[in-house]
N, C-alpha and C positions, 0 to 999 in steps of 0.2 A: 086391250085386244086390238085396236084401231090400231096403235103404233106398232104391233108386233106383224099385224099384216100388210102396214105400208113397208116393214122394214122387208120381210121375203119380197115383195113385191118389186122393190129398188136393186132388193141382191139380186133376182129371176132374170131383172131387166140388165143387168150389167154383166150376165155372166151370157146371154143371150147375144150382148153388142159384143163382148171381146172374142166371140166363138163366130161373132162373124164377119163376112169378106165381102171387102168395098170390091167395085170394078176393077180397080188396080192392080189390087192383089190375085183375082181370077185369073185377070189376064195373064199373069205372070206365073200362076200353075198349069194354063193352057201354053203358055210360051216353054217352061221346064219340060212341061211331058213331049211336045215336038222336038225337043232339043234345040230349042232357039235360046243360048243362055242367055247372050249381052241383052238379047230383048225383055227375058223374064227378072233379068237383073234391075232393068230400067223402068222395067212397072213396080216391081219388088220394090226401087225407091219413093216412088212416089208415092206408094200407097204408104209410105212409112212419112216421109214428109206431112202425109193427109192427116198422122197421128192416130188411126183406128187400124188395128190390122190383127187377125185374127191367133189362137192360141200355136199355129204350127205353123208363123210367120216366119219363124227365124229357121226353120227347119229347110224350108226351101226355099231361103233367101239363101242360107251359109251353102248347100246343095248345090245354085246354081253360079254360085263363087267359085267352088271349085272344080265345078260341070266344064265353066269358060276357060277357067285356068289350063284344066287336063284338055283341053282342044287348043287351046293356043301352045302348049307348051309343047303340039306333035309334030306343029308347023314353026315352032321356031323357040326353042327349049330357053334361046336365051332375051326371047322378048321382054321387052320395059311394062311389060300390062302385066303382068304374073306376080310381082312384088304390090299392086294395088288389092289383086285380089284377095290375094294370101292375107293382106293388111286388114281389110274388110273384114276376112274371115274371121281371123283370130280375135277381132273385136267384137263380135255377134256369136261365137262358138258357146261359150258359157249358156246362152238362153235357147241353146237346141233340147230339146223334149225327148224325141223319139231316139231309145239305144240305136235302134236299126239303122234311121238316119244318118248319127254319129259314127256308125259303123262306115257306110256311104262314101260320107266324108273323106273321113279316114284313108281310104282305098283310096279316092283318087289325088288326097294330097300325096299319099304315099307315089304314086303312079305320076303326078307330076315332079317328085325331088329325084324319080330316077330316070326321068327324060333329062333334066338336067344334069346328072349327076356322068351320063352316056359320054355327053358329046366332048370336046377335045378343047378345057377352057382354061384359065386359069387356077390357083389354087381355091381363090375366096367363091367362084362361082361353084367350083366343084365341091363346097363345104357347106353350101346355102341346098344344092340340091341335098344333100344328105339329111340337111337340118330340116329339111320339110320333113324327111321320111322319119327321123325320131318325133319332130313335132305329129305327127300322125298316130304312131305311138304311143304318146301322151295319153293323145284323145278316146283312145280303145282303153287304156289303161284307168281313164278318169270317169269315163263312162260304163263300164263293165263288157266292155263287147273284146272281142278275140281278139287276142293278139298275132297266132301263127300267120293271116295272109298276112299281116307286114312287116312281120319279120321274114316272112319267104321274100320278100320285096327287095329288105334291105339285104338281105344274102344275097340277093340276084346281082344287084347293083353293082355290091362290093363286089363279088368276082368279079363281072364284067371289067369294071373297072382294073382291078390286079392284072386282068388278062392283055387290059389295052395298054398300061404303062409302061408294067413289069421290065417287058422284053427289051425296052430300050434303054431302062435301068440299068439292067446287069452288066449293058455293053459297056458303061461308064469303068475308065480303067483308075481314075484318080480316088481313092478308097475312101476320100473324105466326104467326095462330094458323092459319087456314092452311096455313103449312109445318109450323106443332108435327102438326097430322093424316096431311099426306103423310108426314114422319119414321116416325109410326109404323105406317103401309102398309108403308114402306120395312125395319122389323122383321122384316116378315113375308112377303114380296113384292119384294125388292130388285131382281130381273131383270125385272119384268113391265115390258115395254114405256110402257103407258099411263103408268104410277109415276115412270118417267126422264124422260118427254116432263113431264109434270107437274110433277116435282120439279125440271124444269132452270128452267123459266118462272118458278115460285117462287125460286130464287135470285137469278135475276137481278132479281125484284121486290125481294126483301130485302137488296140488296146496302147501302143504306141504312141499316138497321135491327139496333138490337140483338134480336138473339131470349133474351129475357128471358120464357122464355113464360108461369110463374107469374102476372106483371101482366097478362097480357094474356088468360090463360082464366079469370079470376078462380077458380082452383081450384090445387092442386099437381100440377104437371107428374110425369108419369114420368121416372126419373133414368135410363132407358133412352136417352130422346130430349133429355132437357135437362141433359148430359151435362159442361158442357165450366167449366172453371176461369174462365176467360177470353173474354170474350162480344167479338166484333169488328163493327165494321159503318163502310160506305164512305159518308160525306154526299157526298162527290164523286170520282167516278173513270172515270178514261179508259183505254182499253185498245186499243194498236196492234198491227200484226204482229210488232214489237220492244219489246214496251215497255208496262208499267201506272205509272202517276200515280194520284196522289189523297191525299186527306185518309183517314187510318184512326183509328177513336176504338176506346180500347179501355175495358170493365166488368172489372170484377174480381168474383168472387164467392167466391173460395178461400179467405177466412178466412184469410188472411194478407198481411201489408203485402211487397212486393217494387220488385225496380230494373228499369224496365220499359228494356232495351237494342233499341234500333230495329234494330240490323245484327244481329239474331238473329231476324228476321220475317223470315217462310218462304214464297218464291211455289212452288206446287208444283205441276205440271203433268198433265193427263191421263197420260199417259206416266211420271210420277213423279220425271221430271228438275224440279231444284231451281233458285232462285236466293235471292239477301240482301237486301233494301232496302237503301237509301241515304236518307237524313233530307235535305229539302229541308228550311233554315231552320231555325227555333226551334220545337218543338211546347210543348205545354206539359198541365199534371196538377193536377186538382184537390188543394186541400186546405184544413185549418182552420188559419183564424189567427184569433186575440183583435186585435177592432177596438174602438176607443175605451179612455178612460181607466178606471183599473180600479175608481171604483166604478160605472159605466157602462158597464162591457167587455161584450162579446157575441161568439160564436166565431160567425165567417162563412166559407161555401166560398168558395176564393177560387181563380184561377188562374195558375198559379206557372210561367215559361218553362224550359223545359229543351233541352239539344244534345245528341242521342246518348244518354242517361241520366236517366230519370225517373224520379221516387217514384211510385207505382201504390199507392194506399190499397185496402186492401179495402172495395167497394160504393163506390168513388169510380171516375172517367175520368182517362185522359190521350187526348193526340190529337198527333199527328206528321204532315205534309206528307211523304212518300215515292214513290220512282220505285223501278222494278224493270226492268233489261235483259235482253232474250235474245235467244234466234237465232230467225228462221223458224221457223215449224213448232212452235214450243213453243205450247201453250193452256191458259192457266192456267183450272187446276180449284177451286183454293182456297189461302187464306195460312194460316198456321198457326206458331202461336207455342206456346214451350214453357220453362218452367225448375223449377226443384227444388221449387215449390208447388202449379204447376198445368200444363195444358194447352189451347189453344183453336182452336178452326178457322172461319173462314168460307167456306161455298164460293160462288165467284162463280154458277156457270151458265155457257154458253158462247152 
């Protein structure tokens, strides 16, 4: 009987101290509700340093992380304090209690990735605001609280964003570079309307064309958008209700030599229904040979025929004649080739 009443006695007392709040901590709910955050932030630690701090400690400790964040980010979206915040946060987000709270949050991380997400910055900045607003996302989604304001958030943004860049895009007259710009609208904006309409007219421009985009922005492309092992492009090609033809050349950029097999190119369809090429004729693959006699020899590119099976040098072409069959109703979205070095896709447009 004795030990069963010391034992309530020790639970009563421990549930008493963790329910309750040092000076530090007070202060730091009195600093939150004035909207002094850096101050509520800096009692918030110390009472946590002190090791006692109460059951809805982390509620308006993570609160006022991102109370400071969405005030600093109105005066200065690309300030160096917004990444400590954030960092804070997402390490203390887990031991928040109240949905409501988590709700809270939510709003204003969402509210700071599209201050950042506004202003006129780089690509990696403009992806880190975005990424607060999915990370916000998360947190409604993990906690059970609403998703529509931040998704209204991130629709906000995204427009905004298509609206600010857009216009100076389309001026772009060079087709390559061009779509390397829509691609990275496409980052960040994949569903916006104007971006699809945009990006469809651009592949069917570039159906043609290697997008090699490094040669053509005289700068280094993002590996975000110039992604692919294998660069494809159609100098000529027809497309029925049944059926694509044409010439496909393929780049190599994978740092490694391979057997370029044509009945392993891939038509794939809106829909995600597949089919194989077929090789019309002989295509054929660059490569070096030693011409003339050898104290006069010189290695020249030369072009070597191949059936079904080609050497594919790295930063060299091959090219193959191919038809693709299918049923009604199939609309091919892009071809796509793949083996143990690299990966490549072109997409047509429709």
């Amino acid at each position: 009987m004795m030990k069963t009443m010391l034992l309530v006695v020790i639970t009563g007392a421990m549930i008493i101290l963790s329910g309750c709040k040092g000076t530090n901590e007070k202060r730091g709910d009195e600093h939150l509700k004035e909207g002094r955050y850096r101050n509520a932030i800096n009692s918030y630690l110390e009472a946590k340093n002190n090791g006692n701090v109460s059951t809805d400690f982390y509620d308006n400790f993570c609160l006022a992380l991102v109370k400071a964040a969405e005030m600093e980010s109105k005066k200065d979206p690309n300030s160096s304090l917004l990444s400590g915040y954030f960092s804070q946060t997402m390490k203390n987000l887990d031991k928040v209690v109240k949905p409501e709270t988590a709700q809270e949050i939510a709003i204003s991380m969402a509210t700071v990735g599209k201050s950042q997400a506004a202003v006129d910055a780089d690509l990696g900045t403009t992806l880190d605001g975005f990424a607060k607003i999915d990370s916000a996302l998360a947190v409604v989604k993990r906690t059970g609280g609403a998703e529509a304001p931040i998704k209204a958030i991130r629709t906000e943004a995204e427009n905004a964003y298509v609206a600010r860049v857009m216009p100076e895009v389309l001026q772009e007259e060079d087709v390559v570079v061009r779509e390397y710009h829509l691609l990275k609208i496409a980052l960040i904006a994949p569903e916006n309307e104007q971006l699809k309409r945009e990006l469809n007219k651009s592949h069917i421009a570039t159906r043609g064309y290697f997008l090699i985009f490094g040669e053509n922005l005289g700068e280094k492309a993002s590996p975000l958008v110039d992604k692919w092992g294998y660069v494809m492009g159609f100098p000529s090609i027809n497309i029925t209700s049944t059926g694509l033809t044409g010439e496909i050349q393929f780049w190599a950029s994978t740092g490694n030599n391979t057997e370029l097999e044509v009945e392993k190119i891939k038509l794939v369809s809106t829909r995600g229904d597949e089919v194989l090429a077929k090789q019309v004729g002989n295509g054929w693959c660059e490569a070096e040979v030693i011409v003339g006699k050898k104290e006069n020899a010189k290695i020249e590119k030369k072009k070597t025929p191949f059936k079904g099976k080609g050497k594919l040098m790295n930063e060299f072409q091959c090219s193959a004649n191919v038809s693709f069959t299918f049923q009604q109703g199939f609309i091919p979205d892009y071809v796509e080739y793949k083996d143990q070095y690299g990966w490549g896709r072109k997409y047509l447009g429709q």
